[in-house]
VEXKOLDREN-488909 format. One record per residue (C-alpha): residue number from 1; residue in one letter; x, y, z. Coordinates in nm, 3 decimals, always signed. Layout:
BEGIN
node n:NUM; res:a; X:X; Y:Y; Z:Z
...
END
This chain:
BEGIN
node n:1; res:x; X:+7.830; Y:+11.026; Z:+8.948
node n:2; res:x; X:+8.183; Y:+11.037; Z:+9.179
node n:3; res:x; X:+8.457; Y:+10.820; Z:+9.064
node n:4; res:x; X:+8.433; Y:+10.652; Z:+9.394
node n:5; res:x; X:+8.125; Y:+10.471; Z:+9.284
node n:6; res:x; X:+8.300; Y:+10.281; Z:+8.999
node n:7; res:x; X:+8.542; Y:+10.126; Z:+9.302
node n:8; res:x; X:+8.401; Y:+9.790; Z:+9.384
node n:9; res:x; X:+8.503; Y:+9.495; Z:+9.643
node n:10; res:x; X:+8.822; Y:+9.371; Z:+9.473
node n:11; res:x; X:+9.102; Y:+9.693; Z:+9.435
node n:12; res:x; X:+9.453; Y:+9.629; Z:+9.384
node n:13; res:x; X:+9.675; Y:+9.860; Z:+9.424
node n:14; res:x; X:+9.987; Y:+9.872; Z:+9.233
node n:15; res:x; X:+10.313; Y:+10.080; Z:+9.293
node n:16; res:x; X:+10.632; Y:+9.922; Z:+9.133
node n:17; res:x; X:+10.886; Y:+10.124; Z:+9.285
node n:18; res:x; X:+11.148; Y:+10.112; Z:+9.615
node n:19; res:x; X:+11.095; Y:+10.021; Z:+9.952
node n:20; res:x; X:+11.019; Y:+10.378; Z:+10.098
node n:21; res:x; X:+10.770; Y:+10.398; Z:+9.797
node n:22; res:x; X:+10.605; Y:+10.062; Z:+9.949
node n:23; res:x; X:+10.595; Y:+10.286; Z:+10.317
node n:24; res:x; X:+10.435; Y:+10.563; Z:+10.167
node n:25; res:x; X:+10.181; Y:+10.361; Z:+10.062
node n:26; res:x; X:+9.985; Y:+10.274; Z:+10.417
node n:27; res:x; X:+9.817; Y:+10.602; Z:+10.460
node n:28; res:x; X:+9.670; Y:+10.556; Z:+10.069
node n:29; res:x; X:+9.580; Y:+10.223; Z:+10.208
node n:30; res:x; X:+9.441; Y:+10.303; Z:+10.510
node n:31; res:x; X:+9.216; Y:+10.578; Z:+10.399
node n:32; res:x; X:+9.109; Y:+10.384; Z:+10.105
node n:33; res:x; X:+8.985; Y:+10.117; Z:+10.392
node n:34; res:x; X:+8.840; Y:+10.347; Z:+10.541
node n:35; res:x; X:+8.623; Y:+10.491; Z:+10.285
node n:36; res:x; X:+8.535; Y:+10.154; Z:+10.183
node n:37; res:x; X:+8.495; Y:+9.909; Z:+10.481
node n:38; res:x; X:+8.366; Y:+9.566; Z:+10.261
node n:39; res:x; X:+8.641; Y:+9.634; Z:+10.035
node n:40; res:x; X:+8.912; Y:+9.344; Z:+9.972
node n:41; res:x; X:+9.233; Y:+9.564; Z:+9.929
node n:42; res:x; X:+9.570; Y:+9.377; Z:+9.763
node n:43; res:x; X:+9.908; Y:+9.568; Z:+9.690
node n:44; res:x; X:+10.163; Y:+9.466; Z:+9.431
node n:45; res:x; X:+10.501; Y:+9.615; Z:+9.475
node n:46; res:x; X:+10.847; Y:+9.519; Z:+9.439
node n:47; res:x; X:+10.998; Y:+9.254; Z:+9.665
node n:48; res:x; X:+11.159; Y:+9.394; Z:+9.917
node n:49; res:x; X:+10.871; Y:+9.603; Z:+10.082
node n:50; res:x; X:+10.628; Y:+9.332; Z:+10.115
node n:51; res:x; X:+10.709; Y:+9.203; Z:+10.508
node n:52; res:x; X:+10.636; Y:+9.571; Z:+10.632
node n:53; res:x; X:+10.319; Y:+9.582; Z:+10.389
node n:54; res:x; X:+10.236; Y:+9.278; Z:+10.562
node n:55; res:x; X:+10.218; Y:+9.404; Z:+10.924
node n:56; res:x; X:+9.945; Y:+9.647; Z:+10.758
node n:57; res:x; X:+9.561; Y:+9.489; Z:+10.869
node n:58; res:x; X:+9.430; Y:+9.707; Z:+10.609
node n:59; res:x; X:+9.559; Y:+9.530; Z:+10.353
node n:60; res:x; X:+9.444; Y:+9.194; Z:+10.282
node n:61; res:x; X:+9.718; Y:+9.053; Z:+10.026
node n:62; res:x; X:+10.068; Y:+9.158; Z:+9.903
node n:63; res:x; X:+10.149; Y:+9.014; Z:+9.588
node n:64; res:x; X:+10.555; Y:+9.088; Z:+9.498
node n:65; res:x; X:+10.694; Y:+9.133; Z:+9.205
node n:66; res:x; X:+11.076; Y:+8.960; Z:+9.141
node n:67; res:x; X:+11.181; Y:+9.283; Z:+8.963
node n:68; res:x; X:+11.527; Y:+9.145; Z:+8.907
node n:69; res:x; X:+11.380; Y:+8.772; Z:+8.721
node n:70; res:x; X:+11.153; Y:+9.036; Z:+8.496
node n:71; res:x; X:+11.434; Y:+9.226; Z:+8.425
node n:72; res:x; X:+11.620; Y:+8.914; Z:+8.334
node n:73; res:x; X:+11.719; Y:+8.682; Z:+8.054
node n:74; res:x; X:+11.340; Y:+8.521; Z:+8.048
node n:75; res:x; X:+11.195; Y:+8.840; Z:+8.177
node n:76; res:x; X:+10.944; Y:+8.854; Z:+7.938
node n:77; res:x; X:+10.778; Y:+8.520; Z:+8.025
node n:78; res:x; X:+10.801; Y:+8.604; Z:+8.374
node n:79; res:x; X:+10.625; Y:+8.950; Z:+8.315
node n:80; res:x; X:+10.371; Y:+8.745; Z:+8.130
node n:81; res:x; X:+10.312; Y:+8.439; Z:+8.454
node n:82; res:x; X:+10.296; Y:+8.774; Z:+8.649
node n:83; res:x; X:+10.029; Y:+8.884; Z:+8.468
node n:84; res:x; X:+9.818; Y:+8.594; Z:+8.409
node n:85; res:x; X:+9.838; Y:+8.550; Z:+8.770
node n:86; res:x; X:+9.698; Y:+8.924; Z:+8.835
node n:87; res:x; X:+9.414; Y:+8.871; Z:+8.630
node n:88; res:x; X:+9.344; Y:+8.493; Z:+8.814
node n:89; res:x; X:+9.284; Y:+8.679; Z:+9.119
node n:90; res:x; X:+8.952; Y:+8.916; Z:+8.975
node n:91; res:x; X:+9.014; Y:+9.257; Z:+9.071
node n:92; res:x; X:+8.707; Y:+9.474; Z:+9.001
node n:93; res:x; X:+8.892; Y:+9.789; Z:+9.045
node n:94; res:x; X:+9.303; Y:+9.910; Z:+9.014
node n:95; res:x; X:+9.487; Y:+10.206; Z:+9.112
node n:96; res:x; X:+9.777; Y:+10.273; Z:+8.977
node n:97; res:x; X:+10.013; Y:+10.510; Z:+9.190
node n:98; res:x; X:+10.307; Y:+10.568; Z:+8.991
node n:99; res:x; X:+10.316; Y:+10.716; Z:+8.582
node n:100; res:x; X:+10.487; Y:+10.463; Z:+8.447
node n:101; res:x; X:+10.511; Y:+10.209; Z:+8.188
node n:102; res:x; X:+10.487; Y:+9.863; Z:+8.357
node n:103; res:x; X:+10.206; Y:+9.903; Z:+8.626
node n:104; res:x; X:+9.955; Y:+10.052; Z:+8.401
node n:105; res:x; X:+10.014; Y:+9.747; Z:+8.127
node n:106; res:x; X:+9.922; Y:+9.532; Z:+8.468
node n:107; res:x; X:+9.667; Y:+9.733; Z:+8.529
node n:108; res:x; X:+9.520; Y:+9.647; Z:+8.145
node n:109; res:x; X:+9.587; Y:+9.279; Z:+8.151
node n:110; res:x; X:+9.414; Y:+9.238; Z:+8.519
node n:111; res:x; X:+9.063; Y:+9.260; Z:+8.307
node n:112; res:x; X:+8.957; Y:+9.463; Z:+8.587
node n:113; res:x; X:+8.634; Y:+9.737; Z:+8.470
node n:114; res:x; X:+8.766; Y:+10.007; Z:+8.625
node n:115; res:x; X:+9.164; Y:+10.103; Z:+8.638
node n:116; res:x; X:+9.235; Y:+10.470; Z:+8.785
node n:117; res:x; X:+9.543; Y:+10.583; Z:+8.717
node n:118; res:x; X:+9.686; Y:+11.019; Z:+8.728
node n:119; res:x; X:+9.712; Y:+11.138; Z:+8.329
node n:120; res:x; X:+10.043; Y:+11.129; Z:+8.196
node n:121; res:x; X:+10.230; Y:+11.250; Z:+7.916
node n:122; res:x; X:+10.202; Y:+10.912; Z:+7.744
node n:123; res:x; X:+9.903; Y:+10.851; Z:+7.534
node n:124; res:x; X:+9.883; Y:+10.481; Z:+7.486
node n:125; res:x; X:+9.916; Y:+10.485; Z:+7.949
node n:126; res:x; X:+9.603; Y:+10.716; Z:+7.921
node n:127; res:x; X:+9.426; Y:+10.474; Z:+7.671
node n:128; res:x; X:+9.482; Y:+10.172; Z:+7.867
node n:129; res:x; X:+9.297; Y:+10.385; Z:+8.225
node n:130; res:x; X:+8.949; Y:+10.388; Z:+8.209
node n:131; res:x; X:+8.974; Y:+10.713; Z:+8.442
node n:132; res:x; X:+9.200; Y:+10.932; Z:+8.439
node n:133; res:x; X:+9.328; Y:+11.147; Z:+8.750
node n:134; res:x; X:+9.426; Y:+11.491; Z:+8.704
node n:135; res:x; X:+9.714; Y:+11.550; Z:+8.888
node n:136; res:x; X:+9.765; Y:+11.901; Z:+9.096
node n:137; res:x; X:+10.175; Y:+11.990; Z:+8.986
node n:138; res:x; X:+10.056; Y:+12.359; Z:+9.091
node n:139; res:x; X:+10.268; Y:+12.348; Z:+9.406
node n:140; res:x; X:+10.552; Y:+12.089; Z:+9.501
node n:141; res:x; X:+10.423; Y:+11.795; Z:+9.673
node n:142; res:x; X:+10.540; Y:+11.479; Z:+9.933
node n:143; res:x; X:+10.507; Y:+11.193; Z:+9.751
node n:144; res:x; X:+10.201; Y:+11.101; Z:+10.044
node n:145; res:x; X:+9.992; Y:+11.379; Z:+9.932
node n:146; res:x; X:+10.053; Y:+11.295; Z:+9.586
node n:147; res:x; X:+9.914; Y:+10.927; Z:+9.663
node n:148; res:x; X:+9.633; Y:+11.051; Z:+9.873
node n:149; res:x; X:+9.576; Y:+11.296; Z:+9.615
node n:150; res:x; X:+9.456; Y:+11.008; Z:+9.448
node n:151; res:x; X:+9.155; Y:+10.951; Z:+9.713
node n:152; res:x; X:+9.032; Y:+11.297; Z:+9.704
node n:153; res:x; X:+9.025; Y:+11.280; Z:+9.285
node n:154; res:x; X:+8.818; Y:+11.008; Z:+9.382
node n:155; res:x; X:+8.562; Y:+11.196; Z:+9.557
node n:156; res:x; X:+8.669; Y:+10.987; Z:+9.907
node n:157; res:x; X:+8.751; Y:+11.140; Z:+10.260
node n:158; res:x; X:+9.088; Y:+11.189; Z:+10.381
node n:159; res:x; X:+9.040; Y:+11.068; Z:+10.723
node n:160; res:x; X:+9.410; Y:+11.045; Z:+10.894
node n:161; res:x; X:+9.735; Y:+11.147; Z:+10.750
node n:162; res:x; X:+9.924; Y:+10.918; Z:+10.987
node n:163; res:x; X:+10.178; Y:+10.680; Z:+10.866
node n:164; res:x; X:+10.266; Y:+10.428; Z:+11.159
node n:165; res:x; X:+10.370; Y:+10.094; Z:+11.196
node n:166; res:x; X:+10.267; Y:+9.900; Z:+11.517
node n:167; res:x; X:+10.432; Y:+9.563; Z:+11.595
node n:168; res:x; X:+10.310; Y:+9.284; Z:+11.781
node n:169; res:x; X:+10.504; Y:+9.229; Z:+12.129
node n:170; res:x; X:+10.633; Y:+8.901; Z:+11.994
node n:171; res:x; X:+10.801; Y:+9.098; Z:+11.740
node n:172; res:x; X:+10.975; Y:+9.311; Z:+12.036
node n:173; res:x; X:+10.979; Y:+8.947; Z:+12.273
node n:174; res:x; X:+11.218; Y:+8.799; Z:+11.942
node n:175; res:x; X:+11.461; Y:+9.153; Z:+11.908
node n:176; res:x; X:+11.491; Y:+9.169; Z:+12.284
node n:177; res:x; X:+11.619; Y:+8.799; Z:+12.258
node n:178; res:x; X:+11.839; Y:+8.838; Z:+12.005
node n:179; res:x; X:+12.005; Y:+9.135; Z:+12.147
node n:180; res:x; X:+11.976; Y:+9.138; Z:+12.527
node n:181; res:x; X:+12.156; Y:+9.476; Z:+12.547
node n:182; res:x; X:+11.860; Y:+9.622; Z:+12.427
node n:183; res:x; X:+11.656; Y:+9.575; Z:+12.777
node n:184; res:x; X:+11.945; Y:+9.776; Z:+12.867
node n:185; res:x; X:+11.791; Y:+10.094; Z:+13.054
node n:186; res:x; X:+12.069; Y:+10.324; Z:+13.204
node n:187; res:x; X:+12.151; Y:+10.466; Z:+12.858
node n:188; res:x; X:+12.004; Y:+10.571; Z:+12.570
node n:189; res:x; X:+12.048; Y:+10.473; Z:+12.254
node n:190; res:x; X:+12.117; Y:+10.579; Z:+11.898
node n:191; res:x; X:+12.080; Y:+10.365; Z:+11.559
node n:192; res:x; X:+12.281; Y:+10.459; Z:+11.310
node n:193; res:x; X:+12.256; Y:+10.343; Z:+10.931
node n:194; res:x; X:+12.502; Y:+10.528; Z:+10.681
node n:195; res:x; X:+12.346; Y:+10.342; Z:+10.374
node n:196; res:x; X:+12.145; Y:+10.430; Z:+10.053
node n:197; res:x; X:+12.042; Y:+10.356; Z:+9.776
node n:198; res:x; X:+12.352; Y:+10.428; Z:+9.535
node n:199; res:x; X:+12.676; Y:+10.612; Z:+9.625
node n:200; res:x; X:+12.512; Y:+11.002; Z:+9.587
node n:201; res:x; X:+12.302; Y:+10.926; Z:+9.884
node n:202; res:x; X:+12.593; Y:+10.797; Z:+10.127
node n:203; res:x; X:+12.714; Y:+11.108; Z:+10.320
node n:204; res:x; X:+13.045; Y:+10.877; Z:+10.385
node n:205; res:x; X:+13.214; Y:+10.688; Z:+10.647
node n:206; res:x; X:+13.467; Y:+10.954; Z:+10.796
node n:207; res:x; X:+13.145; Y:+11.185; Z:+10.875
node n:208; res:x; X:+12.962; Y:+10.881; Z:+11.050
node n:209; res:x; X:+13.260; Y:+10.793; Z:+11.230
node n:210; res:x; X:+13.314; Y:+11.128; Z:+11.345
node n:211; res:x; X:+12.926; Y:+11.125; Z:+11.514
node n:212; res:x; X:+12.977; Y:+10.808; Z:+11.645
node n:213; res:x; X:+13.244; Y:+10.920; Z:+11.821
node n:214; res:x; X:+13.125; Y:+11.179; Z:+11.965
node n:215; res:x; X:+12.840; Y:+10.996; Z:+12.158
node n:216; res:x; X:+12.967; Y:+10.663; Z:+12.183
node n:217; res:x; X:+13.066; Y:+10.697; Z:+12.561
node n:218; res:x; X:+12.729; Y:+10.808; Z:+12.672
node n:219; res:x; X:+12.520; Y:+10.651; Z:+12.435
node n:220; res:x; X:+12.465; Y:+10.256; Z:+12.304
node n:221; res:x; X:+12.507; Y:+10.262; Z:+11.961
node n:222; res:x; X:+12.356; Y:+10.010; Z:+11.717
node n:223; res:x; X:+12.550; Y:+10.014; Z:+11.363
node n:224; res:x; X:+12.272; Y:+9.866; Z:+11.119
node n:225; res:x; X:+12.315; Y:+9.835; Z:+10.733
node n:226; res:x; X:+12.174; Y:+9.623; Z:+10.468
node n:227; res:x; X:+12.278; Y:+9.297; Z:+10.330
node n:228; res:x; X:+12.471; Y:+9.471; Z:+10.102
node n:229; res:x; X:+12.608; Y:+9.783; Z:+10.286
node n:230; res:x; X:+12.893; Y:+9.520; Z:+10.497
node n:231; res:x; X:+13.140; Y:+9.759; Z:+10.297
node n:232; res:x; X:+13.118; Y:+10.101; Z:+10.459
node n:233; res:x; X:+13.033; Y:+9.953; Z:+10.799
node n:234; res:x; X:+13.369; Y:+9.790; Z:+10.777
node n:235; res:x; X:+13.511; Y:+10.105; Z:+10.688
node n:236; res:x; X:+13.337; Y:+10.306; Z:+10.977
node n:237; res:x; X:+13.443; Y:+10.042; Z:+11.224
node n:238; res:x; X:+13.796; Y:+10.064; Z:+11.161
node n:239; res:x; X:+13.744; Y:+10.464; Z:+11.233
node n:240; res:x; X:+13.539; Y:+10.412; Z:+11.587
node n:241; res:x; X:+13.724; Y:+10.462; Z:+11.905
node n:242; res:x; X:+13.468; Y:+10.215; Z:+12.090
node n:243; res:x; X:+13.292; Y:+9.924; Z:+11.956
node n:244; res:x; X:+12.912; Y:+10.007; Z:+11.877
node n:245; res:x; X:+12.676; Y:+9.794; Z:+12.128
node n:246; res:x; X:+12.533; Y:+9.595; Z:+11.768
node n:247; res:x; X:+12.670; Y:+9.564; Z:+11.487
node n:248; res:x; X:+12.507; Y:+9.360; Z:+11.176
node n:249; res:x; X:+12.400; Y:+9.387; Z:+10.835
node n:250; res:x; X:+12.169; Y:+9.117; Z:+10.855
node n:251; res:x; X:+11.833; Y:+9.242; Z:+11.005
node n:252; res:x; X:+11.494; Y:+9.174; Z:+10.794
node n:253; res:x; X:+11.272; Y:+9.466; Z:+10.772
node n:254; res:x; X:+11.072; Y:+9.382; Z:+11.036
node n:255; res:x; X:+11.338; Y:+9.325; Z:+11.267
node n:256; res:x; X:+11.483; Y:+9.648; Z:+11.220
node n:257; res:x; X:+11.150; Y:+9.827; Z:+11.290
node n:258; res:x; X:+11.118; Y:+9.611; Z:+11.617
node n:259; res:x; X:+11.493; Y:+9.724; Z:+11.663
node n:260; res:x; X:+11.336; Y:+10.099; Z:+11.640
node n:261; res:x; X:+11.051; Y:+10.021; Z:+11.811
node n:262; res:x; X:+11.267; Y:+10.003; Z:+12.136
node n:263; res:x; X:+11.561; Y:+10.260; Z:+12.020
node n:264; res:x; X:+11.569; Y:+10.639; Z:+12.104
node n:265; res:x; X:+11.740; Y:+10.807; Z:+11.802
node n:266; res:x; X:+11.786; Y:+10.749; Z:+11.425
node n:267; res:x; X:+12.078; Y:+10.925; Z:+11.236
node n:268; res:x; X:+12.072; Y:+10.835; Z:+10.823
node n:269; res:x; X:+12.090; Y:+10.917; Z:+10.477
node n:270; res:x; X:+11.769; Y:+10.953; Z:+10.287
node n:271; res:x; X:+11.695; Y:+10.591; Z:+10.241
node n:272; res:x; X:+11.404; Y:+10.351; Z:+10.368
node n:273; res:x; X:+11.472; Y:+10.251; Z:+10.681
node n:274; res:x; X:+11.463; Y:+10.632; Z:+10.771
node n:275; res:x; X:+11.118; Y:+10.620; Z:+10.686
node n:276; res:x; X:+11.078; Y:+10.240; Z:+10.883
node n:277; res:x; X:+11.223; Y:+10.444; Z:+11.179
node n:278; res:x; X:+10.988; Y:+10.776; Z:+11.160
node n:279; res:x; X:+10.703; Y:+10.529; Z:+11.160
node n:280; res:x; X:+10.749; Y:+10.324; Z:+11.463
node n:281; res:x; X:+10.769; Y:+10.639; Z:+11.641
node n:282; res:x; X:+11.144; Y:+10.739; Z:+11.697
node n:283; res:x; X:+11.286; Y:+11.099; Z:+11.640
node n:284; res:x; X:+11.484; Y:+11.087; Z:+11.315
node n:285; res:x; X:+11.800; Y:+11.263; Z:+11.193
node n:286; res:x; X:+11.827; Y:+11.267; Z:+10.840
node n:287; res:x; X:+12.097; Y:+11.359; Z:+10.568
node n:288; res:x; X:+11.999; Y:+11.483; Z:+10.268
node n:289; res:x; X:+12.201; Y:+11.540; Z:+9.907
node n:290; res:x; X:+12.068; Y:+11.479; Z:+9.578
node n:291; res:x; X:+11.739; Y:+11.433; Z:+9.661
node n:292; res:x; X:+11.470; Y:+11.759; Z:+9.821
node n:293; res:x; X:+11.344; Y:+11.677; Z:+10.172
node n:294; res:x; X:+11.019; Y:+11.810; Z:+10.058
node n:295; res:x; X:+10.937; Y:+11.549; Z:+9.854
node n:296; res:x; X:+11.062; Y:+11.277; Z:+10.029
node n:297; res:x; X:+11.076; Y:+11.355; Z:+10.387
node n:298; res:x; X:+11.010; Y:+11.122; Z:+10.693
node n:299; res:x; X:+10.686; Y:+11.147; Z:+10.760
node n:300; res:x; X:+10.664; Y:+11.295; Z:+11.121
node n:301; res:x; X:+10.730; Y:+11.578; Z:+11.290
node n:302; res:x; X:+10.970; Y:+11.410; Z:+11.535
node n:303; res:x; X:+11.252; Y:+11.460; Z:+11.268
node n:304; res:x; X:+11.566; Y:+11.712; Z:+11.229
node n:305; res:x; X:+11.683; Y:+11.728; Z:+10.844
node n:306; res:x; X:+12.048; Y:+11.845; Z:+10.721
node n:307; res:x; X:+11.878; Y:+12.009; Z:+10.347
node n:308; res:x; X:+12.120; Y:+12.279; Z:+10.355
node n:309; res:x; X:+12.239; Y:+12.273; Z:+9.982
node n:310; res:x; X:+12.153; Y:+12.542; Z:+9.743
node n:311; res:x; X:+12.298; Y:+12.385; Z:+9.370
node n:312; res:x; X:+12.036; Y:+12.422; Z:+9.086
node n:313; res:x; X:+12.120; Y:+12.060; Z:+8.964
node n:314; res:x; X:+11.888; Y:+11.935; Z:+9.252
node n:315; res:x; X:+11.703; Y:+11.722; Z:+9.246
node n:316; res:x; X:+11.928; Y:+11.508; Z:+9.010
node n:317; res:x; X:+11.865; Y:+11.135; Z:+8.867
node n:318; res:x; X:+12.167; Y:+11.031; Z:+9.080
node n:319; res:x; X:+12.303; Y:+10.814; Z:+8.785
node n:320; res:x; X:+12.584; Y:+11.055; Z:+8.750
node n:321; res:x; X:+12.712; Y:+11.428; Z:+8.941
node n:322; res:x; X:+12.691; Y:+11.723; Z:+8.746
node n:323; res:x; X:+12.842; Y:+11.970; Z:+8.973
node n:324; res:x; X:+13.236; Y:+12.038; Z:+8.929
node n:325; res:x; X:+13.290; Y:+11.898; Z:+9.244
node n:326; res:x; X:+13.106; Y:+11.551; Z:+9.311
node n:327; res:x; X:+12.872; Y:+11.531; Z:+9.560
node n:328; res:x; X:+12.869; Y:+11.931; Z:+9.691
node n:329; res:x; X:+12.539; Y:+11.884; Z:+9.764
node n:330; res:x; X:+12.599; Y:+11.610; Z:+10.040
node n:331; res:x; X:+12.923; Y:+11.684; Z:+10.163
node n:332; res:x; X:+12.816; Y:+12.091; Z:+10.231
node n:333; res:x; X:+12.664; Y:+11.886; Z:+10.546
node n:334; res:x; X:+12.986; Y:+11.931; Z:+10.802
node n:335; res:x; X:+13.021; Y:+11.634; Z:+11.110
node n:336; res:x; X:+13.045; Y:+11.956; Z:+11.362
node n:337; res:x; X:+12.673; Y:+12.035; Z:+11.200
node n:338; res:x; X:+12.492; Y:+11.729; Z:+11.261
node n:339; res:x; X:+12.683; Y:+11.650; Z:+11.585
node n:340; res:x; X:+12.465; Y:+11.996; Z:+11.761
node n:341; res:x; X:+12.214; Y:+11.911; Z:+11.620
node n:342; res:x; X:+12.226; Y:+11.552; Z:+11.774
node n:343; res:x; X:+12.314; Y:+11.690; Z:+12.106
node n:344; res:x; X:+12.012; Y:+11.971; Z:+12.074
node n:345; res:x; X:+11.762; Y:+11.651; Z:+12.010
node n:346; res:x; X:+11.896; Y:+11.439; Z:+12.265
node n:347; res:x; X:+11.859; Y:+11.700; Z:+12.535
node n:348; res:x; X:+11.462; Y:+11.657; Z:+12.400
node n:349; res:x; X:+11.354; Y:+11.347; Z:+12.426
END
């Protein structure tokens, strides 16, 4: 008997980990629709991912996870409503994407029959699976073959590899309104966001600057960071010899995907909305440090990636540098280098 026929109408699917993790999730998702058209499908992940999740017709409910309260003073009792709550909804079948501790103790208290999981080096994660997934480490892997990995273990069918986002024209109707400039056709345009996920990630502000700079008269630019990021946009503003066309650090997910949706270029850091960007269809640019490009990659083949370092301590747990000079592995990337290769792509498209 296949693995596949233990999945029944009811699977959850659970991956507690960042917002590009939430991303690399559709394809799983769609495939596992695919295989299984009656099927109810439900994702719990982290808040922060869920809006895009949403936008996803394959999936039928998000359920979010306030990592931050669980993590908190009362966390345990909030872990604990989290769980009764998982197990109120009757999931017949979950698969857990990453090896870790907390999704596969969900996984247990949903009282679901069947919970799939990859084997790990833990024994009491094994024990709480009722099928383990053996996990091909032969050669490296993106983290989207890893998860579809997951479907094939299962005996299913690997029908598209695509990961896309489409948005609804009233998505692109409110973005347009918000920023006329946008319907703006005599010059292209290039979004930049020089964010990430801690400080190993950031290439900095004097090499955005310095790219900005260089296109600026030709091209709009939009300057987009995170609620958080106001920081180093301040700092690249201050280094710009023209104002970018938008500036703001206050766009939801799903507006900055409509804001891609109508954009011609990304430039980043190895972050999520790199990944937002590659899926609505623009060419990316992407810088990349501490982490490998092959793992973690935007999904496309519209993309140009600055992987140029060679340091053994990559990829590292970017808590803390261990070369003798602090980020090497980011700051090998030169503004002359990425400014060809911007002017190589935008000859291109």
């Amino acid at each position: 008997m296949l693995l596949s026929d233990y999945l029944h109408k009811n699977i959850l699917v659970i991956d507690l980990r960042y917002i590009g993790d939430c991303i690399f999730l559709i394809p799983l998702i769609r495939n596992l629709k695919k295989n299984l058209p009656n099927s109810k499908i439900s994702a719990l992940v982290n808040e922060g991912g869920e809006s895009l999740l949403r936008l996803i017709p394959e999936i039928n409910e998000v359920i979010t996870v306030k990592r931050k309260e669980i993590k908190g003073r009362l966390g345990v009792l909030k872990f604990l409503h989290l769980l009764r709550d998982v197990r109120r909804r009757d999931f017949d079948t979950v698969i857990v994407v990453p090896q870790s501790d907390r999704p596969t103790i969900i996984s247990f208290a949903s009282g679901a029959g069947t919970r799939i999981g990859f084997t790990s080096n833990s024994w009491w994660r094994n024990w709480l699976l009722t099928h383990e997934l053996k996990y091909d480490g032969g050669s490296p892997h993106h983290l989207i073959e890893y998860n579809l990995q997951i479907l094939t273990e299962l005996g299913l069918k690997i029908y598209d590899r695509q990961l896309s986002i489409k948005l609804s024209e009233e998505y692109s109707t409110a973005i347009l309104r918000k920023y006329p400039v946008l319907a703006k056709e005599d010059k292209k345009s290039i979004i930049v966001h020089p964010g990430a996920r801690g400080t190993f990630r950031q290439w900095g502000a004097d090499n955005f600057a310095r790219v900005i700079n260089a296109f600026s008269t030709d091209y709009q630019i939009f300057l987009i960071g995170g609620g958080a990021e106001g920081s180093i946009i301040e700092e690249i503003l201050d280094k710009l010899d023209r104002s970018p066309d938008i500036v703001t650090t206050e766009l939801n997910l799903v507006e900055f995907a409509s804001l891609c949706s109508l954009s011609g270029l990304f430039i980043g850091n190895d972050s999520a909305p790199i990944h937002i960007a590659a899926a609505t269809g623009m060419f990316v640019i992407g810088i990349y440090g501490p982490t490998l490009s092959k793992f973690c990659k935007p999904w496309t083949g519209r993309s140009l990636l600055f992987d140029i370092s060679t340091l053994e301590c990559r990829p590292c747990e970017q808590d803390k540098c261990l070369s003798l000079q602090p980020k090497a592995c980011i700051d090998v990337i030169k503004p002359e280098h990425v400014i060809e290769g911007v002017k190589n792509v935008l000859r291109k498209i």
